[in-house]
N, C-alpha and C positions, 0 to 999 in steps of 0.2 A: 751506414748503420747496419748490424748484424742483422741478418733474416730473423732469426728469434726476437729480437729487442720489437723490430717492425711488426713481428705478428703481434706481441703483446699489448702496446702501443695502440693498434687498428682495434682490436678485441674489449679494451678496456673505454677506447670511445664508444665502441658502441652496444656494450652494455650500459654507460652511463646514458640518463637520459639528459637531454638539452634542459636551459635554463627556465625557456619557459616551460616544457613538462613537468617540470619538478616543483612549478608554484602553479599546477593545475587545482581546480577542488574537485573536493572529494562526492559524495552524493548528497544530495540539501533538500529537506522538506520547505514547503510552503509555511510561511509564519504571517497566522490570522488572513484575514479575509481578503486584504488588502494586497498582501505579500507572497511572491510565487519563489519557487527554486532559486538558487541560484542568483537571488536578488533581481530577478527579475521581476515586474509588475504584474500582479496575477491576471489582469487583463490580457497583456500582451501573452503568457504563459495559454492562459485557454483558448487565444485565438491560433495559435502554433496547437495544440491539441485538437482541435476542430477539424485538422485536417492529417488527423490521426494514421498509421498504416495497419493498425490491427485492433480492434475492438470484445469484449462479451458483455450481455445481455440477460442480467438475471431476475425475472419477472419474483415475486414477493408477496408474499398472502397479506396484504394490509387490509383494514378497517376502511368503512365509509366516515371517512371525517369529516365532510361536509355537515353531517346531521351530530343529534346531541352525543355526548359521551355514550356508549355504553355500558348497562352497570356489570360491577364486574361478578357476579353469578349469572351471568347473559354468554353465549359462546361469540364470540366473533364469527362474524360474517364477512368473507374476506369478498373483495372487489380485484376490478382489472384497473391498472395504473401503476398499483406502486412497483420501483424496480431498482437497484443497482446496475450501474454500467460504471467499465472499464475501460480505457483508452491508452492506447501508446502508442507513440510517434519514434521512430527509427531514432533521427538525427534533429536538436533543434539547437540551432547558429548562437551562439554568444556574440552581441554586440558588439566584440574588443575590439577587432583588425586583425586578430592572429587567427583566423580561420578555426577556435575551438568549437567542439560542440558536444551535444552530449543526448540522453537516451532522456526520454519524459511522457509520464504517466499520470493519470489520476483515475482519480473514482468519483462518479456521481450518484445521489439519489432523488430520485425521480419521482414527485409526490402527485396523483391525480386530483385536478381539480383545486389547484393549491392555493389560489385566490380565494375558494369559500370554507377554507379550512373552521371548523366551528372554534369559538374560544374555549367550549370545554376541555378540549382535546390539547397533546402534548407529547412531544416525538424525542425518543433518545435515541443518541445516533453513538455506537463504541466501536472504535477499529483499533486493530492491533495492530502494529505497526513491522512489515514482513521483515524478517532475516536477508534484505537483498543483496547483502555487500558481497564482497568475493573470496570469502572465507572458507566456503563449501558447509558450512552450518546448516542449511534450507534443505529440508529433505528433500529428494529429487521425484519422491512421489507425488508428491505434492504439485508439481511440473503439471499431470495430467489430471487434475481433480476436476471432477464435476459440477462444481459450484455448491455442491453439499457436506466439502470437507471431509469427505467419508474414504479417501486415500490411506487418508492418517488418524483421523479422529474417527472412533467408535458411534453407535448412535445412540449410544449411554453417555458418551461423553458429550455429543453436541445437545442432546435436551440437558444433562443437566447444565449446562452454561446458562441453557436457555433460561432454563428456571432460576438461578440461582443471578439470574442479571432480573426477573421479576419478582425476586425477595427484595431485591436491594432497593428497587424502586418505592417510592413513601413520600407522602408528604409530612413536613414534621415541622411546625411553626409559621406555619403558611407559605413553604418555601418549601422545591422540590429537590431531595435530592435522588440522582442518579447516577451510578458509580459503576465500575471495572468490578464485574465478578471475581471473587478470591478462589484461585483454581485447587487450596489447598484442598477443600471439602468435597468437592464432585470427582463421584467411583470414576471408573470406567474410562479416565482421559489418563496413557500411558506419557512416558517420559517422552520422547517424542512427540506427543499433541500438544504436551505443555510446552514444550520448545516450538512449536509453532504460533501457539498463543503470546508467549512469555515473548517474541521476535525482537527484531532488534533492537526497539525500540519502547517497547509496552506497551498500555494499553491506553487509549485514551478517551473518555467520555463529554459529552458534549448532549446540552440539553434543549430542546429550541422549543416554544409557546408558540398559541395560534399567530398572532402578529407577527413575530418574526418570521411563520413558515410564510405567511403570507405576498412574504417581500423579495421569497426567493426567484431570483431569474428565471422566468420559464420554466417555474416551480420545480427548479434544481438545488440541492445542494451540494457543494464539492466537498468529500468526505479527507479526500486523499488526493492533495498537490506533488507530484517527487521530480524530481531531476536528479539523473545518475550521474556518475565521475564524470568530469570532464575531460575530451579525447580529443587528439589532435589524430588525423590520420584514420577514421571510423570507426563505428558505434555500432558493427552490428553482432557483437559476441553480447555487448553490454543487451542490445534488443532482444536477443532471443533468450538472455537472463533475465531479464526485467520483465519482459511481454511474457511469460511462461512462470512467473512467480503469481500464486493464489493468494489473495489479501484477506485474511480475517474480517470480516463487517458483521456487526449486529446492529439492528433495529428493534425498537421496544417503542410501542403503543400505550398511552397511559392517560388519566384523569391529568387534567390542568393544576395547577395550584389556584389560580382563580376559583376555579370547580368545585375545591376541597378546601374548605381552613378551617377542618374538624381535628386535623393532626393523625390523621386514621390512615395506615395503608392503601395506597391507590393503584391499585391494579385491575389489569384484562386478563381475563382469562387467556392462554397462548398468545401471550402477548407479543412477546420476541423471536425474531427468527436472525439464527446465526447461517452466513453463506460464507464461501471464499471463492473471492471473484479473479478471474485472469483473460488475458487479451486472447481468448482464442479464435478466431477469424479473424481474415485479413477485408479490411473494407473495400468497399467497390475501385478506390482510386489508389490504393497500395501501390507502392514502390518495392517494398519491401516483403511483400507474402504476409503469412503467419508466422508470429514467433517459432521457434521450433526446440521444443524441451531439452528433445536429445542433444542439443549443439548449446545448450546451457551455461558452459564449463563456469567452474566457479575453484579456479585456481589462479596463485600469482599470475601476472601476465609477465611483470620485468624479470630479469636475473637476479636474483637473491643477491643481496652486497654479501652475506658469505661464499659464495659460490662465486664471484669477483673475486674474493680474498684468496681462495684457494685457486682460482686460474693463475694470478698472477703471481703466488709461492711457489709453484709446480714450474713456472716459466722461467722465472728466476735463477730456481735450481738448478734447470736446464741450460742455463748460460754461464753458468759460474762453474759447471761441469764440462764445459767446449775448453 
């Protein structure tokens, strides 16, 4: 066989990926309460996160909800308990035989005292769902945020989200609704914070009553289930992208619907507080350190099937030219 034919040949295997790489998945949220990543069982999912390699910890000006509502010309009085926490795990094993695995994350929130949550009270929980894929869309500022979103977002823009997710809040027929702030109307959030908000996936709003908070494991709730592409051969480009991406979360305090079937707006004063949360430290039993921003890269990993096409044109030529 010619030298040339054999390099060509060598070059185009292995830019092709194998059979099974190429029916990998892609990156999979958790669906409902029951359902983890990747089809995994959200049991089996948080107990693979439990033994997480990088963690953050964002404490939350929440209300005493054990006692009655407050009304809302009363300021809140905020307590110690409430919190967001973030978790990521390097590598977690897919069931299959073929040794895949992949990068996994979530978000919890952390409610004090959540067995005596009072029935007046009424918890929305809206996360944005981040930009993670590999597209380089996710601003890289964003990488080292503070948990206050203040890399990217102004703090004209992060009160008015705030405010403008405590307009929307109401009860209206004895049913509450609570919904995804419209980012058209709030100053001060540049094209960029709306690309941080607006993420890959939008925004999603979720409304929980005393009862249900009640019933939360170890008065948590998991805001944010993800598992990233599935990887033969390691996951640590995926980890230090995923562990170093800040997660949009808000929380909003409110009257029950129980509380209120006057039909009247039901709001707290500063009710809401918007964070963005990321794995910045690595836990006591890390394998893997801390994610690490800088090493983030958010470009194709394969060869472009153009950049295939044009190898093997150029190679071509060069045999038909011998």
């Amino acid at each position: 066989m010619h030298p040339l034919l054999l390099l060509l040949l060598t070059l185009l295997l292995s830019a092709t990926p194998s059979t099974s790489q190429r029916h990998l998945a892609g990156d999979s949220f958790g669906a409902g309460a029951g359902a983890g990543p990747h089809n995994f069982a959200a049991s089996l999912f948080d107990v693979s996160l439990g033994e997480a390699d990088a963690q953050g910890i964002y404490p939350l000006p929440g209300p005493n909800t054990s006692t009655s509502y407050t009304a809302p010309d009363l300021p809140l009085e905020p307590i110690l308990g409430w919190s967001l926490t973030v978790t990521t795990k390097e590598e977690i094993n897919l069931p299959t035989g073929y040794g895949h695995g992949y990068t996994g994350a979530w978000i919890s929130l952390s409610v004090p005292d959540a067995g005596n949550v009072h029935d007046s009270w009424q918890i929305c929980v809206l996360e944005w769902r981040a930009d993670v894929d590999e597209d380089g869309k996710y601003p890289e500022r964003m990488r080292e945020d503070d948990g206050s979103c203040g890399r990217v977002l102004s703090a004209e823009c992060v009160k008015g989200v705030e405010e403008e997710a405590v307009r929307g809040y109401r009860v209206q027929n004895g049913h509450v609704a609570c919904a995804c702030p419209s980012l058209a109307g709030i100053g001060g959030c540049s094209e960029e914070a709306r690309g941080v908000l607006r993420g890959g996936g939008g925004c999603v709003a979720r409304t929980f009553n005393a009862s249900q908070i009640r019933e939360w494991p170890e008065g948590k709730f998991h805001v944010v289930r993800y598992g990233g592409p599935e990887r033969e051969g390691g996951t640590r480009k995926d980890y230090d992208r995923i562990g170093s991406t800040a997660w949009p979360v808000l929380v909003m305090w409110g009257q029950s619907e129980s509380a209120n079937q006057t039909g009247e707006v039901a709001r707290v004063t500063n009710s809401a507080k918007l964070a963005c949360v990321r794995s910045v430290n690595a836990t006591q039993n890390s394998k893997a350190g801390a994610p690490n921003p800088k090493a983030a890269s958010t470009g194709p990993r394969n060869m472009p099937a153009v950049a295939t096409s044009v190898l093997f044109a150029s190679v071509l030529a060069a045999l038909l030219l011998v």
